[in-house]
C-alpha positions in Angstrom: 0.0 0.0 0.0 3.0 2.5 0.8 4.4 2.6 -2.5 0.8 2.2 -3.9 0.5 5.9 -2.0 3.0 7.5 -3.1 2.8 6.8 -6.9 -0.6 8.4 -6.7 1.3 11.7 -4.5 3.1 12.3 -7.6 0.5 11.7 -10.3 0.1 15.6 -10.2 3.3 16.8 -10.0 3.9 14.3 -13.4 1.3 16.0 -14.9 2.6 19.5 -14.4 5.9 18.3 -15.5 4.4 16.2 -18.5 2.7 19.6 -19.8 -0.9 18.7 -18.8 -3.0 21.8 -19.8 -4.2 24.0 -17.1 -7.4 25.8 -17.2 -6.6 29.6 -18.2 -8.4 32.4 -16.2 -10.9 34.0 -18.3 -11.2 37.5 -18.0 -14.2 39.7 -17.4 -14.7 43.1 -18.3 -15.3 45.4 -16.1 -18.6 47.7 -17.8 -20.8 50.9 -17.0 -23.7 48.4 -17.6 -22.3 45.5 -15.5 -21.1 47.5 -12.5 -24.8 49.5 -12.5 -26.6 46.2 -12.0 -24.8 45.3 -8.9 -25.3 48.6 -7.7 -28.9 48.7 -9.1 -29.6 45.2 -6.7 -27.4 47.2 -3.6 -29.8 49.7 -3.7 -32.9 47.3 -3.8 -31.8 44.7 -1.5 -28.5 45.0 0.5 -27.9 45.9 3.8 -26.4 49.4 4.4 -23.4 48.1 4.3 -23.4 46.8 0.9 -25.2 49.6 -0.7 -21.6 51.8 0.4 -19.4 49.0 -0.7 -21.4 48.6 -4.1 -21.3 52.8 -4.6 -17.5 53.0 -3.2 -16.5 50.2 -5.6 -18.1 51.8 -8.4 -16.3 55.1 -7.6 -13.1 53.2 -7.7 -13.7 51.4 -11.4 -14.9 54.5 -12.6 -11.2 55.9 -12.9 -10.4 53.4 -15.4 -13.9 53.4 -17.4 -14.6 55.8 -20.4 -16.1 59.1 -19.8 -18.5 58.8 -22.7 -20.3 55.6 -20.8 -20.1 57.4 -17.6 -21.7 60.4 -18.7 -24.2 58.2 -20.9 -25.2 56.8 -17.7 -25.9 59.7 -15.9 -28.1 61.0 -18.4 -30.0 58.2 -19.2 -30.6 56.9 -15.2 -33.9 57.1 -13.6 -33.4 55.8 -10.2 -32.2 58.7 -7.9 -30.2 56.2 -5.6 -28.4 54.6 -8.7 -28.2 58.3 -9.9 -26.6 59.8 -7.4 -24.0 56.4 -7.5 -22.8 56.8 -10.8 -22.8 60.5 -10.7 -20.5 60.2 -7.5 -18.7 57.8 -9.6 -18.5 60.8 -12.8 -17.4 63.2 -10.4 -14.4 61.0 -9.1 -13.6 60.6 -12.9 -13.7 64.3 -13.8 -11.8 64.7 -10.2 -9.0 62.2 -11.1 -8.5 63.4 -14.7 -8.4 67.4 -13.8 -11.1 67.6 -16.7 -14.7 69.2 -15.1 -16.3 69.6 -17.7 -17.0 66.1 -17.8 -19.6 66.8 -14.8 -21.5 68.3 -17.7 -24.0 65.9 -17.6 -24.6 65.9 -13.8 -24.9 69.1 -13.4 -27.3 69.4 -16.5 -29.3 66.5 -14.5 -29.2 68.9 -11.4 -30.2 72.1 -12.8 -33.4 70.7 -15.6 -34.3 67.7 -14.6 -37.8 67.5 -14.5 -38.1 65.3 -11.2 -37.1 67.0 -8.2 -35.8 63.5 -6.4 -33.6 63.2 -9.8 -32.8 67.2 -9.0 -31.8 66.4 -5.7 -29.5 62.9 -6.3 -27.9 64.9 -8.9 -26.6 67.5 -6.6 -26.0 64.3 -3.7 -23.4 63.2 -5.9 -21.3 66.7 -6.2 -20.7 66.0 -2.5 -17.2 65.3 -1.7 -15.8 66.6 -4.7 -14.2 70.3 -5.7 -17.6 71.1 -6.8 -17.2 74.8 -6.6 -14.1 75.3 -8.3 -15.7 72.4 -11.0 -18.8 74.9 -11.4 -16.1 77.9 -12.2 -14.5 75.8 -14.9 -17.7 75.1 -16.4 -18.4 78.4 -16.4 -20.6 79.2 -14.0 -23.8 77.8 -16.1 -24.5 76.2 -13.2 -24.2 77.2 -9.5 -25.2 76.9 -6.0 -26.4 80.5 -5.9 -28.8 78.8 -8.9 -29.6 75.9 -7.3 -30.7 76.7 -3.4 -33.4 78.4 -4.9 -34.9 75.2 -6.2 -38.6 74.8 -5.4 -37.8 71.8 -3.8 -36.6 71.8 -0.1 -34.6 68.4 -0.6 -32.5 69.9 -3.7 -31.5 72.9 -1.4 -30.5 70.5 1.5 -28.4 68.8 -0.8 -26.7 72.3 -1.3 -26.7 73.1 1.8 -25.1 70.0 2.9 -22.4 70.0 -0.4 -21.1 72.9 0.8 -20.8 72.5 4.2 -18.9 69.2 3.5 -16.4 70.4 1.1 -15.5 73.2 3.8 -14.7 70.7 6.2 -13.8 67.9 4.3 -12.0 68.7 1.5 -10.1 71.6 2.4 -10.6 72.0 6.2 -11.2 75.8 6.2 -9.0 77.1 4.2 -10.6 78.2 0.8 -11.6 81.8 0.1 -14.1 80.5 -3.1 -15.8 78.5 -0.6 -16.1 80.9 1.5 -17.7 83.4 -0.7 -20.0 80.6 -2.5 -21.2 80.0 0.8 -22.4 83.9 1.6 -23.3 84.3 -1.8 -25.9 81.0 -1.4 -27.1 82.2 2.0 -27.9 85.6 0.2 -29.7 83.8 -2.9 -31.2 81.1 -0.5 -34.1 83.2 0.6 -34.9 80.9 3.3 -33.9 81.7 6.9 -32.8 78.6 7.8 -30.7 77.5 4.7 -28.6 80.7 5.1 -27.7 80.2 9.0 -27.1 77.0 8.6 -24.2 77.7 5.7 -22.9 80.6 7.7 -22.7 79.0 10.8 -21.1 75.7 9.2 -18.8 77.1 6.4 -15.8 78.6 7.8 -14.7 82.3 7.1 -10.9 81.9 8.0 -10.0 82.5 4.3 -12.6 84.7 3.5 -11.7 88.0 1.0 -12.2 91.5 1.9 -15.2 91.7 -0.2 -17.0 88.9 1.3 -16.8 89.8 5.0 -18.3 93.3 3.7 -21.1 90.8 2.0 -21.0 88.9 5.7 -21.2 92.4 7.5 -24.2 93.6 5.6 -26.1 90.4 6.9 -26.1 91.8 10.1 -28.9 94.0 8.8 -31.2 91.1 7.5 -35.0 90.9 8.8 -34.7 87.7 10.0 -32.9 87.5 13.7 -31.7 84.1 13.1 -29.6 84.9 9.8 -28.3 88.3 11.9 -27.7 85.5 14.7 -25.3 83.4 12.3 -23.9 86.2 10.5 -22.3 87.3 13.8 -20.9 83.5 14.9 -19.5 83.6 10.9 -17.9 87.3 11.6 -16.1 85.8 14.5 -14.4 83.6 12.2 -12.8 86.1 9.8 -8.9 86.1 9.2 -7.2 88.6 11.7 -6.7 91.3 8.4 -10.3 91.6 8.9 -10.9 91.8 13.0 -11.0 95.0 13.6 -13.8 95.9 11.4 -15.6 92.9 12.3 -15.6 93.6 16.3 -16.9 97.3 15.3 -19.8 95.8 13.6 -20.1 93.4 16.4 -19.8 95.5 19.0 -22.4 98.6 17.2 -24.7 95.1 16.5 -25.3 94.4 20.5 -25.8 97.6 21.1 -28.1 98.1 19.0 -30.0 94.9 18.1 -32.8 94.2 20.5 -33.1 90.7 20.0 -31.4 88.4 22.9 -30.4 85.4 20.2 -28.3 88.4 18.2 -26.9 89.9 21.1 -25.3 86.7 22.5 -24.5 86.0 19.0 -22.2 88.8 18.5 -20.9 88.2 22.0 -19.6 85.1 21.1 -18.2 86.6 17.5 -16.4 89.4 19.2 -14.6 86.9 22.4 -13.6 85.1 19.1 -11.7 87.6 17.5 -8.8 87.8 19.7 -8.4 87.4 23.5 -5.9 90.5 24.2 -8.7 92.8 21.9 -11.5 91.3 22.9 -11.7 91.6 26.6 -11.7 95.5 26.8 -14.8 95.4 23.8 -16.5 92.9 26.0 -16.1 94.9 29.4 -17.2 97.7 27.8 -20.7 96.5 26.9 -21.4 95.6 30.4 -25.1 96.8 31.5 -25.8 97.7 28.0 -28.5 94.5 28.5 -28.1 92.9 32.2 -30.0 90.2 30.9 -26.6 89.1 29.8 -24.4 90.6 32.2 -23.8 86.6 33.5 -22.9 85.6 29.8 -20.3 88.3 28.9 -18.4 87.3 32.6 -18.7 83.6 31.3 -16.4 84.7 28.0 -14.3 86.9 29.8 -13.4 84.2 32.8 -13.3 81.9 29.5 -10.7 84.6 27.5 -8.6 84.9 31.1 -7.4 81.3 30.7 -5.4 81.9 27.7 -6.2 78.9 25.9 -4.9 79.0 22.0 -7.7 77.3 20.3 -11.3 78.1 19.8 -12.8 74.8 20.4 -11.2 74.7 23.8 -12.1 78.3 24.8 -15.7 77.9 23.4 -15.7 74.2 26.0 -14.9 76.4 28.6 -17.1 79.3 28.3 -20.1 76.5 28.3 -18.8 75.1 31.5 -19.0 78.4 32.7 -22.3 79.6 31.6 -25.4 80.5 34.1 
């Protein structure tokens, strides 16, 4: 039986040596068509989980595919969830080649489409991408400014949401165009909350000269609640633009009677800079003693000399009545 074994060990090994033909891998081409299936079944049937995977991987391939079927795609799809996938997937594309105008089609898709759920998945899939500076090298035939005044409410969260992502996900802050697409949207939006929301997400640390005059002239709006986030943003100017900001601030709490505002441009001038601020702040004591107790929580906040905002703003909420 041993040497029985042992002959049949080496019948493969033989056969490799002998030239036995080996089954050859076929390949399989990696489509538009094919990969929108899968993610057509994702979004139908997978868990949450898969649905990401499906869109991520489709993002991936889409580096490698041709444009043509990529844009073909997005102007043919029907389904907002498998929309807003292989527009993602378009945008990556047009990101990785430094070509935008190959989100032609998307953004077509977000500005005429006649359904607003196709409107709004058109938009979705800007997110994460330069979209701004994509909409400049387009041309401008479509922008934000454009699109937050949609009639429907879920294509202008999508803008709202776009922009507040790039600021803080793609360049962390530090983008003047962002900053002024963001007051410029706010100012087209029209609705209260839309604008607040942008100016108190989208930071102002880069923003131009000519944008924190835009920013400043919000301060005179209507609505308390944009005047309310117009202050927070003004807190967040670069220091070139501090000292007219803490003048506008500090006219703004004196003169504003509404007690959202006035804490609001509290908390933009003990933002502006701790050695500057703290005389400004003294200075409007009694001016409303309704918030006598907030203006000493800022300034026992300012006296610790901590060097960044999010720790300063912890403490002055520790602190607070």
């Amino acid at each position: 039986m041993g040497p029985r074994l042992l002959w049949l060990s080496l019948l493969p090994g033989l056969a490799l040596a002998q030239g036995a033909p080996l089954p050859v891998p076929t390949k399989t081409a990696c489509t538009v068509e094919g990969m929108l299936d899968e993610v057509r079944v994702a979004m139908k049937t997978g868990s949450p989980a898969y649905r990401k995977y499906a869109r991520l991987r489709l993002k991936e391939a889409a580096i490698a595919m041709p444009p043509e079927a990529l844009g073909r795609a997005v102007s043919e799809e029907r389904d907002p969830a498998v929309l807003e996938a292989v527009g993602a997937a378009l945008a990556t594309k047009a990101s990785n080649a430094q070509k935008p105008e190959l989100l032609q089609p998307l953004l077509s898709r977000a500005s005429q489409d006649a359904d607003p759920g196709l409107r709004a998945a058109a938009v979705r899939a800007l997110q994460g991408s330069p979209s701004v500076e994509f909409m400049a090298k387009n041309g401008d035939v479509v922008t934000y400014e454009q699109l937050v005044r949609d009639s429907s409410p879920e294509v202008r969260k999508a803008v709202v949401e776009n922009l507040v992502t790039e600021s803080s996900g793609i360049y962390f802050g530090h983008n003047p165009e962002l900053a002024e697409a963001a007051v410029k949207v706010a100012a087209a939006s029209g609705d209260p909350a839309v604008a607040s929301r942008l100016l108190g997400e989208v930071s102002m640390e880069a923003a131009s000269p000519e944008v924190v005059r835009k920013l400043t002239g919000q301060l005179r709006s209507e609505d308390a609640g944009l005047r309310a986030a117009a202050a927070k943003a003004l807190g967040g100017v670069p220091g070139s633009e501090s000292a007219g900001a803490r003048r506008s601030l500090t006219s703004l709490y004196r003169s504003d009677s509404d007690l959202a505002v006035r804490k609001a441009s509290l908390e933009g001038i003990a933002r502006l800079g701790q050695a500057q601020s703290r005389p400004v702040l003294e200075s409007l004591r009694g001016v409303d003693k309704r918030l006598d107790p907030e203006l000493d929580a800022w300034l026992s906040a300012l006296q610790k000399n901590l060097q960044e905002w999010h720790l300063i703003l912890r403490e002055k909420q520790r602190l607070s009545p």
